[in-house]
C-alpha positions in Angstrom: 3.2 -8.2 29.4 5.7 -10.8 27.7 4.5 -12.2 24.5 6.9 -14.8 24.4 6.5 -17.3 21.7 3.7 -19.6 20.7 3.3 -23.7 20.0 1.1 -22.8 17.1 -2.0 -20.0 16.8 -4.4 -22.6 18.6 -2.4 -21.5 22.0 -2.2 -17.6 21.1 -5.6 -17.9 20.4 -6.2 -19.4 23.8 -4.1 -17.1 25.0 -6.4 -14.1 24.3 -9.6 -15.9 25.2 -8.5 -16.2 29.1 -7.2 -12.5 28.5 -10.5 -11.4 27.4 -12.1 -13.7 30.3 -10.0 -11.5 32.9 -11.6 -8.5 31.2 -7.4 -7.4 30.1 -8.7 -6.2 26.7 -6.0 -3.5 26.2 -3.0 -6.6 26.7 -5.6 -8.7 24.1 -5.6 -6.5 21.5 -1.5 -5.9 21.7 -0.8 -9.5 21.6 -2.3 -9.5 18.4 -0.7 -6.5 17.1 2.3 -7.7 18.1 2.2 -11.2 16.6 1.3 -9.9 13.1 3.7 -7.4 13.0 6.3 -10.4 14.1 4.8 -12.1 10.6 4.9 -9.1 8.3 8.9 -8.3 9.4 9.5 -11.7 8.0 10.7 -11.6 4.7 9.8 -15.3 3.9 5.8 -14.5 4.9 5.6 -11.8 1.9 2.8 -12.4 -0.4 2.3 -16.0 1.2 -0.1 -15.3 4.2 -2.5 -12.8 3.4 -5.1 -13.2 6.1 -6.3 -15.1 8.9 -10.1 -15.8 9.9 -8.8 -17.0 13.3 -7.2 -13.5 14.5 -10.2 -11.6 13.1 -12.6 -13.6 14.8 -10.3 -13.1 18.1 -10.4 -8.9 17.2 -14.1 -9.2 17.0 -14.7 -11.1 20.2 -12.7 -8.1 22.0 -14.8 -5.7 20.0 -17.7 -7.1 21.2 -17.0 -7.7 25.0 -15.5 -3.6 24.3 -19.0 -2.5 23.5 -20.7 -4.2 26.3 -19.0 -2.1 28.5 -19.1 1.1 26.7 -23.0 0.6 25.6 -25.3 1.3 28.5 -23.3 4.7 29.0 -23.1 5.3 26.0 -25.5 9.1 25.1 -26.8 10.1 21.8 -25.6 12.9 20.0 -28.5 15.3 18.1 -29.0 12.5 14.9 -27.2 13.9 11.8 -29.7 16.1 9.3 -31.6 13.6 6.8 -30.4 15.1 4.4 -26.6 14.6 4.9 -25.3 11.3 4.7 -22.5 10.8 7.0 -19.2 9.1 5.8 -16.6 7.6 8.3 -12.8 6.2 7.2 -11.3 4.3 9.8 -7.4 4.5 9.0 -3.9 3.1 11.4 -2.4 6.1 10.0 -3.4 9.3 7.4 0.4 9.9 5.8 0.8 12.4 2.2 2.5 9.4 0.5 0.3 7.0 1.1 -1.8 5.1 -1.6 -4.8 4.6 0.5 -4.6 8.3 1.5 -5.1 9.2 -2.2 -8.2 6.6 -2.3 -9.9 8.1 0.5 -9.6 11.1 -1.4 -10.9 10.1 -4.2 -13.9 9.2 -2.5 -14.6 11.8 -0.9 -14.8 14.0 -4.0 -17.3 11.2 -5.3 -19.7 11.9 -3.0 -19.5 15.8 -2.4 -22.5 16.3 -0.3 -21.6 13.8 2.2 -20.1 15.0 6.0 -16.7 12.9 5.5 -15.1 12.0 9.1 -11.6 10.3 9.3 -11.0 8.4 12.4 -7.0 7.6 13.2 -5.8 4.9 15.3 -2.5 6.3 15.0 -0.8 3.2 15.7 2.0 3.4 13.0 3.0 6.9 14.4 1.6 9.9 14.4 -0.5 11.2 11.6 0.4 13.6 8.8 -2.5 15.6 10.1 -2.6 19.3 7.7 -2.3 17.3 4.2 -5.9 17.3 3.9 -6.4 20.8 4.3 -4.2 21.7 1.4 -5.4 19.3 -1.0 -9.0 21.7 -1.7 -11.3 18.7 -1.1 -14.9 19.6 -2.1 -16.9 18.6 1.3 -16.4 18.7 4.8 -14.0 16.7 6.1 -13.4 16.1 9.6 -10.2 14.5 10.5 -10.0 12.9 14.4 -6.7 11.5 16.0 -6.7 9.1 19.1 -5.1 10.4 21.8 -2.5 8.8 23.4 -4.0 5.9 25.1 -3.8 2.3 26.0 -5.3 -0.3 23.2 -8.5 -0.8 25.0 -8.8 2.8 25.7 -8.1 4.0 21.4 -11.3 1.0 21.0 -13.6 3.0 23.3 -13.1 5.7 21.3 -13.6 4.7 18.1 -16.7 2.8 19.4 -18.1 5.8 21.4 -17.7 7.5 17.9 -19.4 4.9 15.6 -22.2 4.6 18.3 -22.8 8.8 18.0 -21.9 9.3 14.6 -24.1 6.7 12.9 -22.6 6.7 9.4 -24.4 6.1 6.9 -21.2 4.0 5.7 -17.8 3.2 7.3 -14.6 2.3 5.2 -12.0 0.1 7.1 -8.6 1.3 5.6 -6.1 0.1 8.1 -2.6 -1.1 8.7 -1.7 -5.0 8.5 -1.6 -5.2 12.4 -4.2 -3.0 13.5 -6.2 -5.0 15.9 -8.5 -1.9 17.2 -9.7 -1.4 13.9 -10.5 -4.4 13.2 -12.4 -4.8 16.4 -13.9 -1.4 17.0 -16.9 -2.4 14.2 -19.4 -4.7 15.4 -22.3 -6.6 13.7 -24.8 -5.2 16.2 -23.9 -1.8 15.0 -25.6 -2.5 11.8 -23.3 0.1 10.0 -22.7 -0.2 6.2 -19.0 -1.6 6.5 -16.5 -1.6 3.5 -13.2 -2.9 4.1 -10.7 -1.7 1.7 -7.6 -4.3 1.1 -4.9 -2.2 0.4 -2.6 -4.3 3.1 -2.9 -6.6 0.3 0.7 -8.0 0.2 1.4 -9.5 3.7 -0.9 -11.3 6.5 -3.3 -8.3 7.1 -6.1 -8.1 10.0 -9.7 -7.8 8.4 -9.2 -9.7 5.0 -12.0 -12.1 6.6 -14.5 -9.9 8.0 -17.4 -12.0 6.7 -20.1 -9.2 7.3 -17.8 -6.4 5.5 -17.7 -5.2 1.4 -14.6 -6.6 0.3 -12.9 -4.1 -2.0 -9.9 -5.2 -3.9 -8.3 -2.3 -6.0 -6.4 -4.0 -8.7 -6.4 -6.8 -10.7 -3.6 -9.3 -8.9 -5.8 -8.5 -5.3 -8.9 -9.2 -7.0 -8.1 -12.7 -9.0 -6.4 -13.8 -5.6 -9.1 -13.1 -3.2 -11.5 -14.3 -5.3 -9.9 -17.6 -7.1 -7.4 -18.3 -3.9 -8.5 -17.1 -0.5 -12.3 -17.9 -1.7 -13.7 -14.1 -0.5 -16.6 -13.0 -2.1 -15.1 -9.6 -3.5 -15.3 -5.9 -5.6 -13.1 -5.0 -8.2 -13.1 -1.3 -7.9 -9.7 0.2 -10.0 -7.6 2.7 -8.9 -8.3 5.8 -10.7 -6.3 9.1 -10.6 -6.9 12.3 -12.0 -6.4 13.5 -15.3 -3.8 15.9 -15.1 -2.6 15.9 -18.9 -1.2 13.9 -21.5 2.0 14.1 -22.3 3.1 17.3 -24.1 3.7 16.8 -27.5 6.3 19.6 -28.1 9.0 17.7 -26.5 10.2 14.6 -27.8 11.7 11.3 -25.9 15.1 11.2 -25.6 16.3 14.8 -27.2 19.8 14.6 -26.2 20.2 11.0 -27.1 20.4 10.1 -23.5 17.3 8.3 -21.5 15.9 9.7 -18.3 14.5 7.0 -16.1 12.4 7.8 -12.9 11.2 5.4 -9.8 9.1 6.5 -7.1 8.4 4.7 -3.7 10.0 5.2 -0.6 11.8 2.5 1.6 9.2 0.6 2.3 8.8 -0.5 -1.5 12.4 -0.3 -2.3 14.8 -1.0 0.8 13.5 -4.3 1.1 15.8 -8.0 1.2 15.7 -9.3 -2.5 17.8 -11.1 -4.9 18.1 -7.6 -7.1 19.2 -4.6 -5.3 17.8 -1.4 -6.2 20.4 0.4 -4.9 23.1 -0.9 -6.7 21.3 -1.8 -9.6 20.7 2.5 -10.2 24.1 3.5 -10.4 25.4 0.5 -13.4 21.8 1.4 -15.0 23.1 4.9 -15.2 26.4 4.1 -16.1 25.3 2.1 -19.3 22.5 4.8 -20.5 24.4 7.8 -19.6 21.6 9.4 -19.0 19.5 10.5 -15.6 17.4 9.2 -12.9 15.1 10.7 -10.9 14.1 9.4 -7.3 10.6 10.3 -5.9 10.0 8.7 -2.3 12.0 9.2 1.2 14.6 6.8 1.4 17.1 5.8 4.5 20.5 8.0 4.9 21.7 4.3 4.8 20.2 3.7 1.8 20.9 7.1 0.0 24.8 5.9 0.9 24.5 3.0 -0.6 23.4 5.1 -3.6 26.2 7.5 -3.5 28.7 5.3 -3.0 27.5 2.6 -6.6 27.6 6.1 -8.2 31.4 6.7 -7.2 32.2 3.0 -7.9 30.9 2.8 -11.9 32.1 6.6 -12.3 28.7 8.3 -12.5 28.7 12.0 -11.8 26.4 12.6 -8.9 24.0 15.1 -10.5 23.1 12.1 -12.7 21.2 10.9 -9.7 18.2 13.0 -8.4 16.6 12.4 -5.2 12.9 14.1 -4.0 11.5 13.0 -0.9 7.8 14.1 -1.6 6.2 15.6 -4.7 2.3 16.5 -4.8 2.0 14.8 -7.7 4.2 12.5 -9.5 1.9 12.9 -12.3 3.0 16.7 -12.7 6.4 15.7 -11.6 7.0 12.7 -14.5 6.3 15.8 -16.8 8.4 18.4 -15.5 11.2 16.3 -15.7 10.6 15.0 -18.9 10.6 11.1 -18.2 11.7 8.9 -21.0 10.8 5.5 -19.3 9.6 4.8 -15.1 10.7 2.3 -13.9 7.9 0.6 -11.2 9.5 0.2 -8.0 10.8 -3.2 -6.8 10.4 -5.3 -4.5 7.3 -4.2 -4.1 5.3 -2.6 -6.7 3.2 0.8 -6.3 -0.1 0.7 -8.1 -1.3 3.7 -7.9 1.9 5.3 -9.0 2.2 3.0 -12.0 -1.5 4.5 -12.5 -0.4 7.5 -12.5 2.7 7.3 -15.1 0.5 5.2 -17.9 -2.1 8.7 -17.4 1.0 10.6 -18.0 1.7 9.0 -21.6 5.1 7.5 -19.4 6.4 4.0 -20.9 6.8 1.7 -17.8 9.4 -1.5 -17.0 8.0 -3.7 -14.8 9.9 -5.8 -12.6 8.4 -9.9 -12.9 9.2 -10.8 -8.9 10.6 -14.1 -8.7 7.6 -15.9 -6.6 4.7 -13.3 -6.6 2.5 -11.9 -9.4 0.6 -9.9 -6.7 4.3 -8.1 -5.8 4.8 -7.6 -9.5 2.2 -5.6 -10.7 2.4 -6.6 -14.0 -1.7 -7.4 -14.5 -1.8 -3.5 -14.2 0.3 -2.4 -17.2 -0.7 -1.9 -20.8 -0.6 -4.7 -23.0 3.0 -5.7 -23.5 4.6 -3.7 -21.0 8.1 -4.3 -20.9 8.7 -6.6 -18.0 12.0 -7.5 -16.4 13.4 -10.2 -13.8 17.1 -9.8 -14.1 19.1 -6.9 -14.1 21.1 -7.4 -17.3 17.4 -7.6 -18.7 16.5 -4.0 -17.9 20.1 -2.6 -18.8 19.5 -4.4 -22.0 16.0 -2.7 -23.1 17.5 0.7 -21.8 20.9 0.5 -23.9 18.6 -0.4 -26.8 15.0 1.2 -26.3 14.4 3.4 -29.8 12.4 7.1 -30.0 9.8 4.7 -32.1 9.8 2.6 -29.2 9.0 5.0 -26.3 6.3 6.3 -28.3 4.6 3.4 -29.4 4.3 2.8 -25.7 3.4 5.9 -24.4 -0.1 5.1 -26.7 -0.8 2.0 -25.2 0.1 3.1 -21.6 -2.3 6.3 -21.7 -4.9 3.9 -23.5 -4.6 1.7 -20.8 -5.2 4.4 -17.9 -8.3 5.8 -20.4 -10.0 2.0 -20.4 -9.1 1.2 -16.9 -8.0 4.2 -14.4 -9.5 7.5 -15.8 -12.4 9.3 -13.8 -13.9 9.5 -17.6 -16.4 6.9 -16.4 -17.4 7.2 -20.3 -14.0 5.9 -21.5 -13.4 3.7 -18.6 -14.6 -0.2 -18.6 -16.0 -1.2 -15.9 -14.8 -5.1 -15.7 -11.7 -6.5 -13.9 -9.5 -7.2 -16.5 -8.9 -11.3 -16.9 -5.3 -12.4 -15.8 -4.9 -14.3 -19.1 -5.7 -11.4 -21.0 -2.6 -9.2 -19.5 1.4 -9.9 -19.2 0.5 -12.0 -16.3 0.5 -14.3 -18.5 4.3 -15.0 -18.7 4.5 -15.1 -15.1 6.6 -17.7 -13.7 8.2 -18.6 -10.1 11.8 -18.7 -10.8 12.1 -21.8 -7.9 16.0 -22.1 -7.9 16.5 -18.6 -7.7 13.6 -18.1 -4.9 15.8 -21.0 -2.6 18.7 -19.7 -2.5 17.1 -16.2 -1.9 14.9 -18.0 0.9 18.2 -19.4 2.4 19.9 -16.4 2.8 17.6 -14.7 4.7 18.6 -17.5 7.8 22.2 -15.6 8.2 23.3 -14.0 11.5 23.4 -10.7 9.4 19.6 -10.6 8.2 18.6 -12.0 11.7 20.2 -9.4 13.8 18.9 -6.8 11.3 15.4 -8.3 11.3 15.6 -8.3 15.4 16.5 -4.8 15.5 13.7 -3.5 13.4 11.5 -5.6 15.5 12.6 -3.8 18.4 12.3 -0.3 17.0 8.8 -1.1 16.4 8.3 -2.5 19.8 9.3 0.4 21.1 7.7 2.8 18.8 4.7 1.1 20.1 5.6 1.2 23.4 6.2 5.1 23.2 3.3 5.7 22.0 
């Protein structure tokens, strides 16, 4: 099928009704795959279109014309014991250094007597399918991958499996463009349906499944579903568990030297921006003289890029350490004695920022130029050092004092104790309010966000935007 392009999403829309009038479900479904993954490649669309009522309603109309077909022959399985309540997380993709893979954990081990059944689309590639089994999860968990089959054919079996499982609740954890998803759960079902916004920073299928929970996990997804996209929502925070406070028989900074430390892997770092990580590492290092440890898989491109700013300002390579995984980067920001993280940027990781104010870790937030969501600054502690220019964060580095780093490695350990902590005595329950955090000196720095904006139409970011397109296309394809 060519997708070809679109007058406006009146005509796609059509589009798919006389698809799904011609019973071609399967080509239905990956038109609107494909269109959002066109909108979430598109630099300019990042954290301005978050969802659209239109496409759901379009992935529930194929949902439902699905079931019809799949209904009548559909045969019940033995019902599940009453006393075993029956858990099902529909994910795109189950990967070990994934957020929402840490959430799903997390409830599973809240509710220990439950069966717990994950059900993959595997549409974003294949699955990383033992990581569960070494992570010593108190229930039973069953973990199911679809086969590889059409689009219409991965919707009759998530359907088929809804329609014998009968959860007792269903959690909706997937990717920005997966349509089947977002289709395979129907109102008729009368399941208990949660769906969990962790997509939360580009146009993402499901934000406005009217009959679904809304869970938002942070603060910024919370105030802007709630006060923006008018969704009737949940605050519930991300949490992580307490593996320690920072050891107090080593101090900050013991050789006079700071050791800084960013995790996230491309997709959070290798991302078109005014301020580039990957230059901006090697003249941080160059000022402190001191370390920096990388946590997160990164391009050979991009560890290049690296390598080569280290050369250029005279760094000696072992200064720079790159991990590609860690179990923990709790653990982690303690075996290597972090003096300060550093969030990621572009794109923010809150549940690693989570994890380093449990740790007793000061953090340096990075104020995006347009996007407080993007930012995560309404999840630090209370006068978190924040950033938007580099010279800002070599600054606070060349300068930051012992006293300093331990004044905030209190408040950022209070903060995960009020906030994050399983402790559910310690922990608040309320959102906290956007005027009560850093948020609060949030501004959109306009000229700067233009001339980023208009250099994202060169030939350059165009052919590179095409051929990322096309690798997807054809991931999708292979698959």
């Amino acid at each position: 099928m060519a997708f070809g392009k679109y007058a406006s999403i009146n005509s796609l829309a059509e589009k798919v009704h006389h698809l799904v009038e011609n019973g071609e479900l399967d080509q239905a479904l990956r038109l609107i795959h494909h269109f959002v993954e066109q909108i979430i490649t598109e630099p300019l669309c990042t954290a301005q279109v978050f969802g659209s009522k239109v496409l759901d309603d379009l992935c529930q109309l194929i949902g439902q014309e699905n079931l019809k077909q799949i209904k009548p022959h559909h045969i019940d399985l033995p019902a599940t014991p009453n006393d075993q309540s029956t858990i099902v997380y529909m994910v795109t993709k189950l990967q070990k250094s994934g957020g929402h893979t840490r959430v799903i954990e997390d409830f599973i081990k809240s509710e220990p007597e439950a069966r717990h059944i994950i059900l993959s689309t595997e549409l974003d590639g294949p699955s990383d399918a033992d990581y569960l089994k070494n992570q010593n999860l108190p229930s039973e968990i069953i973990f199911e991958q679809s086969a590889k089959l059409n689009y219409q054919q991965r919707l009759t079996w998530l359907q088929h499996s809804l329609l014998k499982l009968r959860p007792t609740k269903v959690y909706l954890f997937n990717h920005h463009q997966d349509s089947i998803a977002v289709a395979a759960i129907q109102p008729e079902m009368q399941l208990d349906a949660i769906f969990y916004h962790h997509g939360d920073h580009h146009l993402c299928l499901g934000v406005y499944l009217s009959y679904f929970k809304h869970i938002d996990p942070h603060p910024m997804g919370y105030h802007n579903c709630r006060n923006i996209l008018n969704i009737e929502n949940t605050y519930i925070p991300l949490t992580a568990e307490d593996k320690g406070r920072r050891p107090t028989d080593w101090s900050f900074m013991p050789d006079g030297t700071l050791t800084t430390c960013t995790a996230g892997r491309s997709n959070k770092i290798e991302i078109p921006y005014f301020v580039s990580y990957l230059e901006l590492i090697p003249k941080l290092l160059a000022t402190t003289g001191g370390k920096h440890i990388h946590i997160g898989r990164l391009t050979p491109w991009a560890l290049y890029k690296l390598r080569q700013g280290l050369k250029k300002h005279n760094v000696q390579p072992d200064r720079f350490v790159y991990i590609e995984w860690v179990p923990s980067v709790w653990k982690s920001l303690h075996d290597y004695r972090i003096d300060l993280y550093i969030a990621s940027f572009p794109y923010g990781g809150g549940l690693t920022l989570v994890e380093a104010m449990g740790a007793g870790i000061p953090v340096a937030l990075h104020r995006h130029i347009y996007s407080k969501l993007l930012s995560c600054i309404e999840l630090g502690y209370p006068n978190a050092f924040n950033w938007r220019f580099p010279e800002e964060l070599i600054s606070y580095c060349k300068s930051i004092t012992v006293t300093e780093l331990q004044n905030a490695s209190h408040l950022a350990r209070l903060q995960y104790d009020q906030f994050h902590s399983n402790n559910f005595e310690l922990r608040k329950q309320d959102c906290p309010s956007a005027v009560d955090s850093v948020s609060n000196q949030f501004t959109v720095e306009t000229d700067e966000w233009a001339y980023w904006m208009e250099r994202q139409l060169t030939v350059k970011r165009l052919l590179l935007r095409a051929l990322y397109r096309a690798f997807k296309r054809f991931r999708t394809w292979w698959q």
